[in-house]
C-alpha positions, 0 to 999 in steps of 0.5 A: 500500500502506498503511503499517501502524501498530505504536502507536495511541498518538501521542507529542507533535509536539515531533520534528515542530516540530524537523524544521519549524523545520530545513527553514525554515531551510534554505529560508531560507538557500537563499533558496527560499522568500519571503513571497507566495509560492503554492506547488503541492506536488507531493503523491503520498501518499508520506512525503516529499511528506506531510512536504512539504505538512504542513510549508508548511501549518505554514509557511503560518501563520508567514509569508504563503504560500499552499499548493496540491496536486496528484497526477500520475496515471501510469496505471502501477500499481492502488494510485494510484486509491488515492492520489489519493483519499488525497491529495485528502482530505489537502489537503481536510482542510486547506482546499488547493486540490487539482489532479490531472493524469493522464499516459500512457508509452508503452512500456517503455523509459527509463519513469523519465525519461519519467515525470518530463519529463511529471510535470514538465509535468503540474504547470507546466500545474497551476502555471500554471493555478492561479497558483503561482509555485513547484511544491515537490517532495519530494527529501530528503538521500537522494535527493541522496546517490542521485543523485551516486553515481548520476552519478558511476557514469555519469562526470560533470563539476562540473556532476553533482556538484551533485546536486540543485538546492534550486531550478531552472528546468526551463521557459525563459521561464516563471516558475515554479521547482522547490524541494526544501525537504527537501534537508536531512533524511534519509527516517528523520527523516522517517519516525520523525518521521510515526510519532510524530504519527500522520501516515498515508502510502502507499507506492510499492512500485516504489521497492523494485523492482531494476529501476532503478538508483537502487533498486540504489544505495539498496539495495546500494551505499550501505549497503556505504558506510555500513559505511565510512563511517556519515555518508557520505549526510550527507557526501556531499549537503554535497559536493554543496552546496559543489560547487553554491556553486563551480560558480555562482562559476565559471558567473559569471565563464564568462559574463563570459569568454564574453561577453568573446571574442565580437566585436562582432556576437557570431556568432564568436569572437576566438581570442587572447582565449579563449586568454588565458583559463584553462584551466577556464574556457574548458571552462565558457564553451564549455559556456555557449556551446553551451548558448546555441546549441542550447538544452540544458543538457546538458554533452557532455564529448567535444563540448566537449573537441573545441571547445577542442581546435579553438580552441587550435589553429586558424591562425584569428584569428576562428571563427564560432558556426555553424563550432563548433556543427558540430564 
């Protein structure tokens, strides 16, 4: 759907070079963003990814960048033959290398996560190809208000709180990274910040739609919070970076514990040095620990509550990867 133009008057860019020269600074601070860089902005035609690409190809005229795109073609909805077109003669006008991906769900059930695990594939395989070493996404302060509260409704650890990285890894052993620029800004600065340069974008209608939950957090349960409390986005996406400095301070010192009470073969663990350790590090190394040994991420607070319930208890002097792992 087309966003509809309230003036054919465009005002200067002055608010546009604000937002610009905050997002660089921002990229700065978090280290995301390095000369030669060639970065693929995952470009879908909405206000956030348009800000995005307009945003790295100012950039790209400061510092030495090169900038790329690419639309991932879902097949879920009529207005994305649309959008590609969009997209593709946006970066066209710019001189950027545009790519496009198409991706097929199957089903009707967990659409969103299956959605964005191949929409995540369909870009590496672009980056890949393309020779980009970062794929730039379009998440902004209100995506990471959205997704803590979203986690801390579903129960989460330190590691959810965190919200959403400014920069992440999701394929092991490839070196490509996923950055969010836009971290810093909430979606009205951007959107009165396109109006005013005239920068045209479409809109996704299934971000209105109630049959997710992060739709229902962004239109009913964080407008009840802002009557609370007006600035809680912008307090809640700082939490969520101090909790992110922290829980890398405390990841670092895990590693070290856990490298500490492995033996000298490092297939068990030596029971008195990990009962030395604290009480929260010993959670965070038995989660680095089965992070290790089965490959995910994923931290199961009931998996790793019953392994330091075993270890603190255990007659056992050492106790090998494979017994843990069965717990």
């Amino acid at each position: 759907m087309r966003r509809r133009k309230k003036s054919t008057r465009i005002p200067s860019s002055e608010s546009m070079e604000n937002l610009y020269t905050k997002v660089r600074r921002f990229a700065e601070d978090k280290g995301i963003i390095q000369e030669g860089d060639n970065i693929l902005v995952a470009l879908s035609g909405g206000p956030d990814s348009v800000f995005l690409f307009h945003f790295l190809v100012y950039l790209s005229g400061k510092i030495n960048i090169s900038v790329k795109a690419a639309y991932v073609h879902h097949h879920l909805r009529k207005e994305a033959d649309r959008e590609l077109e969009f997209t593709k003669e946006l970066a066209k006008s710019h001189s950027s290398p545009f790519f496009y991906r198409n991706i097929k769900i199957k089903g009707k059930a967990g659409i969103e996560e299956q959605a964005r695990k191949k929409r995540y594939g369909a870009l590496y395989s672009v980056a890949k190809k393309a020779g980009c070493n970062r794929i730039a996404v379009g998440h902004t302060l209100d995506d990471q208000a959205e997704t803590v509260v979203m986690r801390f409704i579903k129960g989460t650890g330190l590691a959810g709180l965190r919200g959403i990285l400014p920069e992440k890894r999701l394929f092991k052993n490839i070196d490509i990274s996923v950055i969010r620029p836009l971290l810093c800004l909430e979606k009205k600065e951007i959107l009165e910040a396109l109006g005013k340069t005239g920068k045209d974008y479409r809109i996704d209608r299934s971000n209105f739609t109630e049959d997710f939950l992060r739709n229902r957090i962004r239109s009913e349960i964080l407008p009840l919070l802002l009557k609370y409390n007006p600035q809680v986005k912008k307090q809640t996406a700082q939490m969520s970076f101090l909790v992110q400095d922290d829980f890398a301070f405390m990841e670092k010192h895990a590693a070290k514990a856990l490298a500490g009470i492995l033996d000298g073969s490092g297939r068990s663990i030596d029971v008195r040095a990990y009962r030395k350790l604290d009480t929260a590090i010993k959670r965070f190394a038995i989660a680095l620990l089965i992070e290790r040994i089965t490959g995910s991420p994923y931290r199961s607070f009931n998996r790793i509550k019953k392994i330091t319930g075993y270890l603190d208890k255990t007659p056992r002097r050492k106790v090998k990867l494979t017994d843990i792992i069965k717990l």
